[in-house]
C-alpha positions, 0 to 999 in steps of 0.5 A: 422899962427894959430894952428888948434887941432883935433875936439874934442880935448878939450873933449877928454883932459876933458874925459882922466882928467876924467877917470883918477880921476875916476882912483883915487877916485875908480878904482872898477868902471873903468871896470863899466865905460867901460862896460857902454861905449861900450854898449852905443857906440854899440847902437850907431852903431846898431841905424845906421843899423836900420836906413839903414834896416829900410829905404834903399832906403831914405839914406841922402847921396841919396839926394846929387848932387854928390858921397861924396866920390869922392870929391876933398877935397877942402873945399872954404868957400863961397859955400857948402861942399857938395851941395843937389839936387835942390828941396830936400833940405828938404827932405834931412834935414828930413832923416839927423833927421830921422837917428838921431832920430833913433840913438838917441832913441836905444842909450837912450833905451840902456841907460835907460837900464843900 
């Protein structure tokens, strides 16, 4: 039987060892450290919301065959896990990258920022 971690359980070790030398080296900057976090990830969330207002009718889940939502949660490796409308596969991959690049240009906005 094989272990399966968390996703992102690694990086999530990485930055605890991280934040804990932090916590030696200079414990001044912790409160620094968090003010950048939470503006980062609220640039996040609000590059999420631009993309629904700017776009509301191009939404990426508009493209797949059936509502997310209600799957059955079996996941067979020889077949996708959520399958696209025949014919808008490309369209569907562009609006994934469109709200990506939306997210990514607020968060780095945010960032170059701080």
């Amino acid at each position: 039987m094989r272990l399966h971690l968390p996703r992102l359980a690694m990086c999530s070790v990485a930055a605890a060892l991280l934040v804990a030398a932090l916590a030696l080296i200079s414990p001044a900057q912790l409160p620094v450290m968090l003010y950048k976090l939470s503006l980062v990830l609220l640039a996040g969330y609000v590059g999420y919301w631009l993309d629904r207002w700017i776009f509301p009718y191009a939404r990426p889940d508009g493209y797949l065959a059936s509502e997310w939502r209600e799957h059955d949660g079996d996941y067979p490796d020889d077949e996708a896990d959520y399958t696209v409308v025949p014919g808008y596969e490309h369209i569907y991959a562009a609006a994934l990258l469109r709200r990506a690049l939306v997210v990514l240009g607020v968060m780095l906005a945010v960032g170059l920022g701080l």
